[in-house]
PDB file of N, CA, C, O and CB in Angstrom:
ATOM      1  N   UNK A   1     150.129 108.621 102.958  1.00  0.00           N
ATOM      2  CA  UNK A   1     151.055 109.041 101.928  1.00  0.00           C
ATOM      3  C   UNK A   1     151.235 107.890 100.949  1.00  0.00           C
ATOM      4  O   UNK A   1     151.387 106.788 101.476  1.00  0.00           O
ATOM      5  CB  UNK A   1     152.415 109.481 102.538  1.00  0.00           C
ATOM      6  N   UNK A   2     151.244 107.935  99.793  1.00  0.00           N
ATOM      7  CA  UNK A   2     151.383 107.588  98.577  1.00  0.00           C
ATOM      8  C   UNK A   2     152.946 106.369  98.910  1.00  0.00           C
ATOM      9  O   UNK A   2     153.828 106.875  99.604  1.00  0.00           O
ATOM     10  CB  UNK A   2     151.548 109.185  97.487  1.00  0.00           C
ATOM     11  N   UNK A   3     153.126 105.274  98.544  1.00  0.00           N
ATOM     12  CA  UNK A   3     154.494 104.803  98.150  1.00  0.00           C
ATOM     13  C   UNK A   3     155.032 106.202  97.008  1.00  0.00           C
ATOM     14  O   UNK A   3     154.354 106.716  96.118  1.00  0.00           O
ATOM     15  CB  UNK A   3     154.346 102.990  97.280  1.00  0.00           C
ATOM     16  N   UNK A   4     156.169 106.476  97.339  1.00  0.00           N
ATOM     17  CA  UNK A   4     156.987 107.407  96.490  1.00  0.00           C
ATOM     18  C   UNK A   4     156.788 108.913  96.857  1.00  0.00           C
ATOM     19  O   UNK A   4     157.499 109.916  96.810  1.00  0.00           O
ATOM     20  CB  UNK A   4     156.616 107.199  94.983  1.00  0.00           C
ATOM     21  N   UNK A   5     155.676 108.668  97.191  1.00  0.00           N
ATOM     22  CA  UNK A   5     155.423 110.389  97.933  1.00  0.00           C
ATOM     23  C   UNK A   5     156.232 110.756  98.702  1.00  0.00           C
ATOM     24  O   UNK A   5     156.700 110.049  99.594  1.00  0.00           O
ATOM     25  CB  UNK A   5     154.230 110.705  98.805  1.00  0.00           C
ATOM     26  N   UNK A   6     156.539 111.964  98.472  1.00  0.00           N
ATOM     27  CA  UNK A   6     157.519 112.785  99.306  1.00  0.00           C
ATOM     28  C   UNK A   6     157.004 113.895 100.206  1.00  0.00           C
ATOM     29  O   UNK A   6     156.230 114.758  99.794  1.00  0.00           O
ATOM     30  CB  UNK A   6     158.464 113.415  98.413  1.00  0.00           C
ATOM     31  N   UNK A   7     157.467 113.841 101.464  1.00  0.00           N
ATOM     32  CA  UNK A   7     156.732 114.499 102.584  1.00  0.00           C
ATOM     33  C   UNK A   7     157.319 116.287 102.419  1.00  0.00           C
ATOM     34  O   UNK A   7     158.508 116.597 102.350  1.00  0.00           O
ATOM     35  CB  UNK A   7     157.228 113.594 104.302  1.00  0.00           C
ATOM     36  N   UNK A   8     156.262 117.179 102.385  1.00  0.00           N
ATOM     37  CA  UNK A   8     156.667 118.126 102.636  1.00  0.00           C
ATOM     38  C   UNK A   8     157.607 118.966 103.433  1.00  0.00           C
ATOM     39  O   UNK A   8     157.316 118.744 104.609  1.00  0.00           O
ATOM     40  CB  UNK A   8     156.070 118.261 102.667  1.00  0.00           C
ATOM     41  N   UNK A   9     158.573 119.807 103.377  1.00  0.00           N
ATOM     42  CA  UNK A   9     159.723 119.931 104.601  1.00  0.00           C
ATOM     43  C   UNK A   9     159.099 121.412 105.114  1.00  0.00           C
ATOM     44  O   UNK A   9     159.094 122.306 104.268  1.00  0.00           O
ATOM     45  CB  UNK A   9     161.732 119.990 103.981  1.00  0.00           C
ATOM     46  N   UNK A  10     158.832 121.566 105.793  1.00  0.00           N
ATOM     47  CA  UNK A  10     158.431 122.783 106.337  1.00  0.00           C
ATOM     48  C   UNK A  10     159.521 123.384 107.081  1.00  0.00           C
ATOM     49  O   UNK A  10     159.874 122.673 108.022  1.00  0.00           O
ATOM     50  CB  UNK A  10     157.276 122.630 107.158  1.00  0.00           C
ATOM     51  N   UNK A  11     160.501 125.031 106.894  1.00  0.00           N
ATOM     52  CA  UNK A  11     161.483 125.362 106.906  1.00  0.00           C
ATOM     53  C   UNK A  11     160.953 126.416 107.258  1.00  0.00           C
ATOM     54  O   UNK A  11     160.296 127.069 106.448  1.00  0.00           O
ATOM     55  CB  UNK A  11     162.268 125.186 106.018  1.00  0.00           C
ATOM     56  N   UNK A  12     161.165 126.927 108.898  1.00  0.00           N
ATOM     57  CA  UNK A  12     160.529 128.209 109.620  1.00  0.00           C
ATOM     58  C   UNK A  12     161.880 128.766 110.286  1.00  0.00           C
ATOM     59  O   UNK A  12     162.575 128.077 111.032  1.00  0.00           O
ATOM     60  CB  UNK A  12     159.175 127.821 110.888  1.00  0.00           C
ATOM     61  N   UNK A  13     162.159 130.024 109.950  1.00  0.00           N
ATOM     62  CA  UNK A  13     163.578 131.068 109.989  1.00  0.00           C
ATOM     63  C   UNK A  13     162.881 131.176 111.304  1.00  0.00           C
ATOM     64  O   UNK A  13     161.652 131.209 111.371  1.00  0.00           O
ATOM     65  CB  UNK A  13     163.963 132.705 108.786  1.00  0.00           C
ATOM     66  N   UNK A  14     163.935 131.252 112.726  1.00  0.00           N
ATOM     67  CA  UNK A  14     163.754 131.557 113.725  1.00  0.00           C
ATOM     68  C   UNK A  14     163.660 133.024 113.892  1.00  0.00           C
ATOM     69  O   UNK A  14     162.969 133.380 114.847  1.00  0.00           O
ATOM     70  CB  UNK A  14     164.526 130.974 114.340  1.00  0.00           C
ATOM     71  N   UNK A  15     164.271 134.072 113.085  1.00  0.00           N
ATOM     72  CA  UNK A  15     163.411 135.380 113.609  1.00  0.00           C
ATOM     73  C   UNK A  15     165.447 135.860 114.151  1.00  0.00           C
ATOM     74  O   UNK A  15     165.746 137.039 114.339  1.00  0.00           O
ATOM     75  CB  UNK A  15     161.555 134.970 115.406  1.00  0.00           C
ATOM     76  N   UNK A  16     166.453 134.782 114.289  1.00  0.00           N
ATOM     77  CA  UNK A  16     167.573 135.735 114.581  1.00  0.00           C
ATOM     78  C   UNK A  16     168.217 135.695 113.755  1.00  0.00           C
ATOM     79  O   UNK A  16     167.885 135.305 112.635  1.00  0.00           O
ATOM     80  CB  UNK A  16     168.313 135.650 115.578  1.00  0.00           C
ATOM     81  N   UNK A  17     169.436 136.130 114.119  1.00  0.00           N
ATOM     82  CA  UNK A  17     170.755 136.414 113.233  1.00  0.00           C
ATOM     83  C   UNK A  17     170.996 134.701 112.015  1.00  0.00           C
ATOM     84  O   UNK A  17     171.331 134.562 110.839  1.00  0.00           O
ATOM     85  CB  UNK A  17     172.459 136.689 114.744  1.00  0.00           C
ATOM     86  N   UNK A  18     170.705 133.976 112.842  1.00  0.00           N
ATOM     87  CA  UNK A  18     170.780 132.320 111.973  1.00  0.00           C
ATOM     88  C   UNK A  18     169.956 131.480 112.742  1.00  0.00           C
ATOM     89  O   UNK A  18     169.363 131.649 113.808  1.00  0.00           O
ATOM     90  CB  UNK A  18     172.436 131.451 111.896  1.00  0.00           C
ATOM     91  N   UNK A  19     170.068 130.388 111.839  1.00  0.00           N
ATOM     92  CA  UNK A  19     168.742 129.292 112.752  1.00  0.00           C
ATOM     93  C   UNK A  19     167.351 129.456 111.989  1.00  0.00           C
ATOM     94  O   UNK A  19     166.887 130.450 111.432  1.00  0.00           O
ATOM     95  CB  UNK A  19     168.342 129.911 114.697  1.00  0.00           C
ATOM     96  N   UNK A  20     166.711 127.874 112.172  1.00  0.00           N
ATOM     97  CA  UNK A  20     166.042 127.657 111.990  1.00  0.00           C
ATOM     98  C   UNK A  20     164.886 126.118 112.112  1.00  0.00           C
ATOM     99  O   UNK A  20     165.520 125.114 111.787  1.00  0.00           O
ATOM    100  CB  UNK A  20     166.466 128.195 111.366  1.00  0.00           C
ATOM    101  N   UNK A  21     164.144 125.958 112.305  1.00  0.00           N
ATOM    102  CA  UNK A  21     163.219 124.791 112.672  1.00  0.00           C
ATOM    103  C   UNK A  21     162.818 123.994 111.358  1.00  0.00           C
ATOM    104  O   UNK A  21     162.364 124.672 110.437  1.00  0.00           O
ATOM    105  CB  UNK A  21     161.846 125.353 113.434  1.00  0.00           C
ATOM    106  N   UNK A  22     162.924 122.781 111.199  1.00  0.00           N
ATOM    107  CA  UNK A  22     163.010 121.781 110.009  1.00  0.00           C
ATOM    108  C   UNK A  22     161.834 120.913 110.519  1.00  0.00           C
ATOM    109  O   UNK A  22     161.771 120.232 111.542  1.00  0.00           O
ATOM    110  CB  UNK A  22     164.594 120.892 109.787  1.00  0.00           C
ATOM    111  N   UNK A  23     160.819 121.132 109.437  1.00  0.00           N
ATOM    112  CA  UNK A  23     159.654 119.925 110.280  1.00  0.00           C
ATOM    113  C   UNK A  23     158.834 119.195 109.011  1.00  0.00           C
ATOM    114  O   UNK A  23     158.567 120.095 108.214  1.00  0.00           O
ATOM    115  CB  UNK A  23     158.186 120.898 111.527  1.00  0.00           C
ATOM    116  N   UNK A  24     158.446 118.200 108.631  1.00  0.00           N
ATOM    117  CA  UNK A  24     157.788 117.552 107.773  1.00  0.00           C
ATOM    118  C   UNK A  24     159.303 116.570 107.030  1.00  0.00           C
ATOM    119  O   UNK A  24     159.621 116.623 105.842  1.00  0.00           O
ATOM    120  CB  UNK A  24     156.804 118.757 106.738  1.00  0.00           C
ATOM    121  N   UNK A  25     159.835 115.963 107.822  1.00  0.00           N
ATOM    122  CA  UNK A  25     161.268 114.713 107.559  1.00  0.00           C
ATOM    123  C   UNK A  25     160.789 114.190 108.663  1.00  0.00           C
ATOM    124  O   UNK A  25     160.099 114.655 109.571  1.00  0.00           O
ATOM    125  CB  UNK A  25     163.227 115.136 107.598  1.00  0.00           C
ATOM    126  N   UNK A  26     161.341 112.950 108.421  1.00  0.00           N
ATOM    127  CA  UNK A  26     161.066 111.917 109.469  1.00  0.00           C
ATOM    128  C   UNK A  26     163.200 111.414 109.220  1.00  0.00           C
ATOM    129  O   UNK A  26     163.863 110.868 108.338  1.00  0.00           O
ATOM    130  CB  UNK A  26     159.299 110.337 108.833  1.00  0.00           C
ATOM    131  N   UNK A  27     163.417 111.884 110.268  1.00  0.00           N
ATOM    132  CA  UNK A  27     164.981 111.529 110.562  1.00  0.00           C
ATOM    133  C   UNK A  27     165.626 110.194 110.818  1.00  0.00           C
ATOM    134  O   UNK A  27     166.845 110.078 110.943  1.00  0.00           O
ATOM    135  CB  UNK A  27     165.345 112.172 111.674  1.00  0.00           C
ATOM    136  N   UNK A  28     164.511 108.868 110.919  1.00  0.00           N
ATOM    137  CA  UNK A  28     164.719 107.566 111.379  1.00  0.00           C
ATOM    138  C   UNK A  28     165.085 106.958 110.247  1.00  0.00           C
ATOM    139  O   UNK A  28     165.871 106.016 110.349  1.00  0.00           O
ATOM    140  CB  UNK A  28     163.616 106.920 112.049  1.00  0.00           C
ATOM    141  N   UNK A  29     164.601 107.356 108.925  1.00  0.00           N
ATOM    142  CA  UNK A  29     164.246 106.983 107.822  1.00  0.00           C
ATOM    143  C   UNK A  29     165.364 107.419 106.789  1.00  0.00           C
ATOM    144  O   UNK A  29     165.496 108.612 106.517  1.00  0.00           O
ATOM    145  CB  UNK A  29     162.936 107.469 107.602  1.00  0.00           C
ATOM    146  N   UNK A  30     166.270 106.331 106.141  1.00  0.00           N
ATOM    147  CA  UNK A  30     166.995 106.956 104.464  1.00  0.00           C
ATOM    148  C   UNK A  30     166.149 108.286 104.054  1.00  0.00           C
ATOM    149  O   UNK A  30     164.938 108.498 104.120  1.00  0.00           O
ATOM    150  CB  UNK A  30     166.713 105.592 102.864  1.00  0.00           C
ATOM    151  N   UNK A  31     167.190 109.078 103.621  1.00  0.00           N
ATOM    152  CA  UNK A  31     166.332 110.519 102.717  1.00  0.00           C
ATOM    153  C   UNK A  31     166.380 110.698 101.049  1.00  0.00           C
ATOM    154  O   UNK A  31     167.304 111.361 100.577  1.00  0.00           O
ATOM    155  CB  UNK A  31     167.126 112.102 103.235  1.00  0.00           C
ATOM    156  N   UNK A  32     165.655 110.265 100.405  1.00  0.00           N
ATOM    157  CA  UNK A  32     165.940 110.464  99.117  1.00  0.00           C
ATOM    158  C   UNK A  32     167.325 111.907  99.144  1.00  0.00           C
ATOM    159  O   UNK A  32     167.763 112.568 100.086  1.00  0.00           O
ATOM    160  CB  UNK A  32     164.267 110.841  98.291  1.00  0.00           C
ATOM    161  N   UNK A  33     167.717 111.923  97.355  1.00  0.00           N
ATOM    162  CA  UNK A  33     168.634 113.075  97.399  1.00  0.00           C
ATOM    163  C   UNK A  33     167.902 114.328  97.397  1.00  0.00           C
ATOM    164  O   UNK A  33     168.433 115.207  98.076  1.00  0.00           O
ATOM    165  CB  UNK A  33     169.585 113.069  96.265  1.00  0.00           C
ATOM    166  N   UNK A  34     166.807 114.645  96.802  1.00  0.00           N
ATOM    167  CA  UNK A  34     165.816 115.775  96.592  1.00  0.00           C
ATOM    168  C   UNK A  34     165.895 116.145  98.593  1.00  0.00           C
ATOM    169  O   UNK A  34     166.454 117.061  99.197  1.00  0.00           O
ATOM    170  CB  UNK A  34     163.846 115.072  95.657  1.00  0.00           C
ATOM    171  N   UNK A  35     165.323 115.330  98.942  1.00  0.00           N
ATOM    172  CA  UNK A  35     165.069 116.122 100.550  1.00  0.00           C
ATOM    173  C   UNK A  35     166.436 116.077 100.978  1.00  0.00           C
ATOM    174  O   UNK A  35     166.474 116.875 101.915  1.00  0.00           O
ATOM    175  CB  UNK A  35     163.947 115.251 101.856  1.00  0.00           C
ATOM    176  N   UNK A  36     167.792 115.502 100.787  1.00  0.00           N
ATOM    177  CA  UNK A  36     169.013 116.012 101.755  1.00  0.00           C
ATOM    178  C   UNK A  36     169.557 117.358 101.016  1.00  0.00           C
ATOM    179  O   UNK A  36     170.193 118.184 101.670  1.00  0.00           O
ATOM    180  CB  UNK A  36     170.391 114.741 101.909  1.00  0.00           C
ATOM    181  N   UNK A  37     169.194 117.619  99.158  1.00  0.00           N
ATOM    182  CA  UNK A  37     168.926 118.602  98.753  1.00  0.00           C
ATOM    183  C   UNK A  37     168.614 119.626  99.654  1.00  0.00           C
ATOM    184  O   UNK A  37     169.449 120.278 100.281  1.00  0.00           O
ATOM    185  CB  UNK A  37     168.186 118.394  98.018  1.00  0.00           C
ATOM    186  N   UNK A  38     166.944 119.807  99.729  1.00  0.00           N
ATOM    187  CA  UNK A  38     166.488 121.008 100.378  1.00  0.00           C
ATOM    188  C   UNK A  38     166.751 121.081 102.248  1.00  0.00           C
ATOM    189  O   UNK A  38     166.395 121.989 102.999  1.00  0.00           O
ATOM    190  CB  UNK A  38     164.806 121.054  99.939  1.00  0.00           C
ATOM    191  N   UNK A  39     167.376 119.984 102.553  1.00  0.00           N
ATOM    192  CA  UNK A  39     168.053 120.306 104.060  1.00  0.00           C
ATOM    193  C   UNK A  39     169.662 121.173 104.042  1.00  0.00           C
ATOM    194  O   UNK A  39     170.041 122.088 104.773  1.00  0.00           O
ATOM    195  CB  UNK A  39     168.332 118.601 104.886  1.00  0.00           C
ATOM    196  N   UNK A  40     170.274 120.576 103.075  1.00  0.00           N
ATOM    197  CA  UNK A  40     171.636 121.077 102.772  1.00  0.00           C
ATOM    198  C   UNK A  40     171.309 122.793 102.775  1.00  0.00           C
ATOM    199  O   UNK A  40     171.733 123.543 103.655  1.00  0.00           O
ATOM    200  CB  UNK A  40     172.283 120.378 101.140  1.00  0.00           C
ATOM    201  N   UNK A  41     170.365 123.293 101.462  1.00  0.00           N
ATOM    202  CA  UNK A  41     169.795 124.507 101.103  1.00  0.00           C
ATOM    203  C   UNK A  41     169.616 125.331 102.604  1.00  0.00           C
ATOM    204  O   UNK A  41     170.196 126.265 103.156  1.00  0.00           O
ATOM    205  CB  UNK A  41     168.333 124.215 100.234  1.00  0.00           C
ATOM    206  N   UNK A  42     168.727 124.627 102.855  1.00  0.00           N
ATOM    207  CA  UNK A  42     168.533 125.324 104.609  1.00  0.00           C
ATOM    208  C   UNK A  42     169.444 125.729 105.429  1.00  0.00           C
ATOM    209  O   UNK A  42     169.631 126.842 105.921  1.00  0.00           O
ATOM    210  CB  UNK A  42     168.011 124.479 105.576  1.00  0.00           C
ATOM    211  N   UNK A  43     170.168 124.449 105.581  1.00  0.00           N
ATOM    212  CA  UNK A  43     171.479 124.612 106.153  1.00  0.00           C
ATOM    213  C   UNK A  43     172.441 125.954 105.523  1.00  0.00           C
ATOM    214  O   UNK A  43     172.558 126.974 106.202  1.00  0.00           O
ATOM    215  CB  UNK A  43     172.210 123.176 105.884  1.00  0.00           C
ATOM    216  N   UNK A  44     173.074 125.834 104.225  1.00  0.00           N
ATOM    217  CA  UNK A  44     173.507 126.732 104.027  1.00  0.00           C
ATOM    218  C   UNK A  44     172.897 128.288 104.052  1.00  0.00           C
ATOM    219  O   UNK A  44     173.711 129.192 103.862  1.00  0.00           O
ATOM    220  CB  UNK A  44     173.891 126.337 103.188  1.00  0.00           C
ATOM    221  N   UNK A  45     171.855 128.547 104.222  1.00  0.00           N
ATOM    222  CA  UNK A  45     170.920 129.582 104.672  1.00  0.00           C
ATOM    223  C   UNK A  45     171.015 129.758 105.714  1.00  0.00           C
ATOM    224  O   UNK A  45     171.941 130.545 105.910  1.00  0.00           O
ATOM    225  CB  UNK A  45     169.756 129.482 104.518  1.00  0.00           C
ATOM    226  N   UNK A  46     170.418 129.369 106.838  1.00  0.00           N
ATOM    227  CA  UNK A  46     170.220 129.433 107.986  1.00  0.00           C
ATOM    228  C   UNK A  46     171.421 128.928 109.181  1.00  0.00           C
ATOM    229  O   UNK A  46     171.207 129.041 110.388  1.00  0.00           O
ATOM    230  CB  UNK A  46     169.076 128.801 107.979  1.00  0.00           C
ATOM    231  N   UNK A  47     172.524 128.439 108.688  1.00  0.00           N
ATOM    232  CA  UNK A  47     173.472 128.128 109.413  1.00  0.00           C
ATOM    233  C   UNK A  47     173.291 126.759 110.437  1.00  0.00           C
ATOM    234  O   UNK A  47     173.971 125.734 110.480  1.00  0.00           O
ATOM    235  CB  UNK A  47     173.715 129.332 110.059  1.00  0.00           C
ATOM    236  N   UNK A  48     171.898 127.238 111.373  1.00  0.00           N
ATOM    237  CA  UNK A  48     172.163 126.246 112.417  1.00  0.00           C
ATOM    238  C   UNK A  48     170.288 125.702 111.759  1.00  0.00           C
ATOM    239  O   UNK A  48     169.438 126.342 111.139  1.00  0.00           O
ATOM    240  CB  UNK A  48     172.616 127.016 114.533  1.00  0.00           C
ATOM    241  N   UNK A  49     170.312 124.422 112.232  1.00  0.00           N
ATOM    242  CA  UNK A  49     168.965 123.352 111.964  1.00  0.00           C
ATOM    243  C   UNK A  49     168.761 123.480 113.163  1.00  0.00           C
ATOM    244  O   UNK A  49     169.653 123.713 113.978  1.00  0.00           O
ATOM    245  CB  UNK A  49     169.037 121.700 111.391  1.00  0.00           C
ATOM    246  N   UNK A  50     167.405 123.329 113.467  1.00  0.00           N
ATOM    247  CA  UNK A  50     166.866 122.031 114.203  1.00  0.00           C
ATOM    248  C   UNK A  50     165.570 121.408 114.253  1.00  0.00           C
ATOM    249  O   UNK A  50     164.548 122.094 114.254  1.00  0.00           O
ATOM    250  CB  UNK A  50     167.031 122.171 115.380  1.00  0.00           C
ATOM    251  N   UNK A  51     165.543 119.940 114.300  1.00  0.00           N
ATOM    252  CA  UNK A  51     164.870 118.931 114.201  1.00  0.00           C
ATOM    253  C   UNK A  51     163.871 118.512 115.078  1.00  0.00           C
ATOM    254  O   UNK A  51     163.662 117.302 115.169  1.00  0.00           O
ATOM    255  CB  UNK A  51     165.569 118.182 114.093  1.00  0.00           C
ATOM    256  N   UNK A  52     163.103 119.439 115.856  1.00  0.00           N
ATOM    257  CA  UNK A  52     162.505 118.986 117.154  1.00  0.00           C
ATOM    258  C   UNK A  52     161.449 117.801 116.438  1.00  0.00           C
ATOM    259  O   UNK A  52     160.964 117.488 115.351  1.00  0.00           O
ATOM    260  CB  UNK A  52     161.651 120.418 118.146  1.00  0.00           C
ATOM    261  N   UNK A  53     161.478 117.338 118.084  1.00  0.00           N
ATOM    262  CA  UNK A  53     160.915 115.535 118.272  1.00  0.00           C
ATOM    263  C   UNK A  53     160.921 115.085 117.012  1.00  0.00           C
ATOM    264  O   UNK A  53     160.121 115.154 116.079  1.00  0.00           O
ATOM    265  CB  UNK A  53     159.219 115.167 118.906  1.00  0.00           C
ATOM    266  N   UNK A  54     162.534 114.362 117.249  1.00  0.00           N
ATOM    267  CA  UNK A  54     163.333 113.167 116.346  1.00  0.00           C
ATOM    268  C   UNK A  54     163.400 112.228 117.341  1.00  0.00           C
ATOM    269  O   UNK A  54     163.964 112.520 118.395  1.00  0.00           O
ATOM    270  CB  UNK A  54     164.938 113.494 115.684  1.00  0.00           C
ATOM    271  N   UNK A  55     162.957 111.244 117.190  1.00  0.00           N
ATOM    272  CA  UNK A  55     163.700 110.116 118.098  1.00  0.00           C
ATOM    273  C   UNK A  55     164.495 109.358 117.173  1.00  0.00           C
ATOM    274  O   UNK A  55     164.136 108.468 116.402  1.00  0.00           O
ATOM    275  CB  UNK A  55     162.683 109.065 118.920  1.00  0.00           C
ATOM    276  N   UNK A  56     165.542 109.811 117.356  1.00  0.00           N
ATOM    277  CA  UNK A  56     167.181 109.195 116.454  1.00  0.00           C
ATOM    278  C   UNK A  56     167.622 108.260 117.384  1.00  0.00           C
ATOM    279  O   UNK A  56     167.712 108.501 118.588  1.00  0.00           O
ATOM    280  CB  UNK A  56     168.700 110.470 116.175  1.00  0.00           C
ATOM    281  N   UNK A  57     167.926 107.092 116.806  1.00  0.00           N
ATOM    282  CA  UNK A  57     169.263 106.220 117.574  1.00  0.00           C
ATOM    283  C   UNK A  57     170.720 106.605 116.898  1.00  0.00           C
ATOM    284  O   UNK A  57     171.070 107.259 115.916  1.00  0.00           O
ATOM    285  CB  UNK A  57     169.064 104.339 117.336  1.00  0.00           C
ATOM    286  N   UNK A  58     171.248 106.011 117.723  1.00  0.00           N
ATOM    287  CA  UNK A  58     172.572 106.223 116.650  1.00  0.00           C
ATOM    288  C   UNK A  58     172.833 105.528 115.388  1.00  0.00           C
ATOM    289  O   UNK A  58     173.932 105.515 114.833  1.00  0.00           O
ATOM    290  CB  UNK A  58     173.773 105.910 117.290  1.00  0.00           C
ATOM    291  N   UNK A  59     171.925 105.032 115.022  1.00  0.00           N
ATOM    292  CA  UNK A  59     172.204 104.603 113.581  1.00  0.00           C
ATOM    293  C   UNK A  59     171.642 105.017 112.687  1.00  0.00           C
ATOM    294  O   UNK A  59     172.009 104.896 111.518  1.00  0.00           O
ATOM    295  CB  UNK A  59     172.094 103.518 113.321  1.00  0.00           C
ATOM    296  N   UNK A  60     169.846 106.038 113.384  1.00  0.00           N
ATOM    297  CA  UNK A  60     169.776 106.886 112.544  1.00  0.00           C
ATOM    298  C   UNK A  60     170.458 108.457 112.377  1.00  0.00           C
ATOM    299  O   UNK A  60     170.227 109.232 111.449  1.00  0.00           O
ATOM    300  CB  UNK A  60     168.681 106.859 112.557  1.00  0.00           C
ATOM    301  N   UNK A  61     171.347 108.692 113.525  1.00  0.00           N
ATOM    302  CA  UNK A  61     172.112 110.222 113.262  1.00  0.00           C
ATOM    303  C   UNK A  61     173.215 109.477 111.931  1.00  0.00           C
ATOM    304  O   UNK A  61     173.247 109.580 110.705  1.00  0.00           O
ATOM    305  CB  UNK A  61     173.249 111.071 115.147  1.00  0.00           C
ATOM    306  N   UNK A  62     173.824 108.907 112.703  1.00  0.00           N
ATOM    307  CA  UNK A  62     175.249 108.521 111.857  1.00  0.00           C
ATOM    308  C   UNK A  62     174.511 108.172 110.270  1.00  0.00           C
ATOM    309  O   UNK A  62     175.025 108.654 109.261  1.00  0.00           O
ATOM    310  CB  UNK A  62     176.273 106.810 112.690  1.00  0.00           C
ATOM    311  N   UNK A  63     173.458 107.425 110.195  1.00  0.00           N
ATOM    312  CA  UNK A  63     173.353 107.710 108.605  1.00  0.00           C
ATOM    313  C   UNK A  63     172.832 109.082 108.140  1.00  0.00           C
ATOM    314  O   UNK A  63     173.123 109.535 107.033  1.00  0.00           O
ATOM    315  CB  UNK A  63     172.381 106.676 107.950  1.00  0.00           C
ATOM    316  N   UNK A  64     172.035 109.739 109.045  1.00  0.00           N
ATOM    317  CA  UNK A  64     171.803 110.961 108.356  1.00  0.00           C
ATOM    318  C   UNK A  64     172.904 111.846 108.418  1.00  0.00           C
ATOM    319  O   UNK A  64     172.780 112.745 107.586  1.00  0.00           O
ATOM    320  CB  UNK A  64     170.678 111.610 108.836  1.00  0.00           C
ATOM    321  N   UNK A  65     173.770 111.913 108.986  1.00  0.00           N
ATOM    322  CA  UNK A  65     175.103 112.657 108.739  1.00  0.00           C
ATOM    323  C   UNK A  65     175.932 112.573 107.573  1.00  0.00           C
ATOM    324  O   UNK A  65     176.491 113.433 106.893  1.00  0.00           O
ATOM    325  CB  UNK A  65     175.930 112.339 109.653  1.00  0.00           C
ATOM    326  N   UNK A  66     175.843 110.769 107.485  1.00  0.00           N
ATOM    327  CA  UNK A  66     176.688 110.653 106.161  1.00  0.00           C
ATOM    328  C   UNK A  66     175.911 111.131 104.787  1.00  0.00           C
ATOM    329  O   UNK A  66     176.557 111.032 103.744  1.00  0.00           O
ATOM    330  CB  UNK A  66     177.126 109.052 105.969  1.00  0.00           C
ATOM    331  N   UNK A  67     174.540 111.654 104.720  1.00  0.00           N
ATOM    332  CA  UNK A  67     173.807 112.126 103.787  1.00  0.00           C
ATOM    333  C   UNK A  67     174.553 113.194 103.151  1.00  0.00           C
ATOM    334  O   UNK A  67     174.303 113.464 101.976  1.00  0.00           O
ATOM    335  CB  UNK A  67     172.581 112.494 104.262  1.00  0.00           C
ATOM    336  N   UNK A  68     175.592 113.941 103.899  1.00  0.00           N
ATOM    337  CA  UNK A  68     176.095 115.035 103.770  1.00  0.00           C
ATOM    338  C   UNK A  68     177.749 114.915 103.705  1.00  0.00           C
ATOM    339  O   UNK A  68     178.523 115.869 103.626  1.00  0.00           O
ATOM    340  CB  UNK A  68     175.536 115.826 104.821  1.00  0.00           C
ATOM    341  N   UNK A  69     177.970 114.032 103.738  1.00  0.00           N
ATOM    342  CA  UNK A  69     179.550 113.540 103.650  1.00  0.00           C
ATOM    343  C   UNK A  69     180.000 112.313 104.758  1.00  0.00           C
ATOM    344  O   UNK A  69     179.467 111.692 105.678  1.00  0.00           O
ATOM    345  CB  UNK A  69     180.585 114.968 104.002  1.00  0.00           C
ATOM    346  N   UNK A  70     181.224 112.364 104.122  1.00  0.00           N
ATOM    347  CA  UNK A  70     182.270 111.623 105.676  1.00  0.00           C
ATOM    348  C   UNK A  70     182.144 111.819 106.695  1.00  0.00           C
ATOM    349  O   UNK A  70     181.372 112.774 106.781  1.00  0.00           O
ATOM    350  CB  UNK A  70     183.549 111.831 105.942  1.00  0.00           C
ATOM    351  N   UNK A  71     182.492 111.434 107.803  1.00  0.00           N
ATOM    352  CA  UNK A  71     182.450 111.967 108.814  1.00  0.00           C
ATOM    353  C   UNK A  71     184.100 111.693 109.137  1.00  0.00           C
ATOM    354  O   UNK A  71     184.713 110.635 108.990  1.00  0.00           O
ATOM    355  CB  UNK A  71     181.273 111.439 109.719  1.00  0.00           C
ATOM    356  N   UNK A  72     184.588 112.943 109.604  1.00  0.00           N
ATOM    357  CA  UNK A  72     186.216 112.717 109.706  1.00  0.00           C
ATOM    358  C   UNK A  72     186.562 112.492 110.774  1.00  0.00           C
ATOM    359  O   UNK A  72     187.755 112.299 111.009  1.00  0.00           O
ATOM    360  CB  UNK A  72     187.082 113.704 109.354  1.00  0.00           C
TER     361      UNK A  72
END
């Protein structure tokens, strides 16, 4: 990948009532605003995410959380 290139997000509707599978982010990593953009989008679509094989520490959840606000 290119410096500046941006990785494709691949966004697959699980098939129920809500939900859905998020794949082409790397979750360890700061997210430009364009990709917490099209995660937010998802989110508000699909209700519930998920991220299979993330290996997050807690310093990468807690910053990707704050991508999306405070945490109260």
């Amino acid at each position: 990948m290119l410096r500046g290139e941006r990785m494709a997000i691949e966004i697959t509707p699980s098939g129920q009532a809500c939900g859905a599978t998020v794949r082409g982010v790397d979750l360890t990593r700061p997210l430009d605003a364009h990709t917490v953009g099209e995660i937010r989008a998802a989110w508000l679509e699909h209700h519930v995410l998920a991220f299979p094989g993330q290996p997050m520490s807690d310093g990468d959840l807690e910053r990707f959380t704050l991508s999306f606000g405070p945490i109260r």
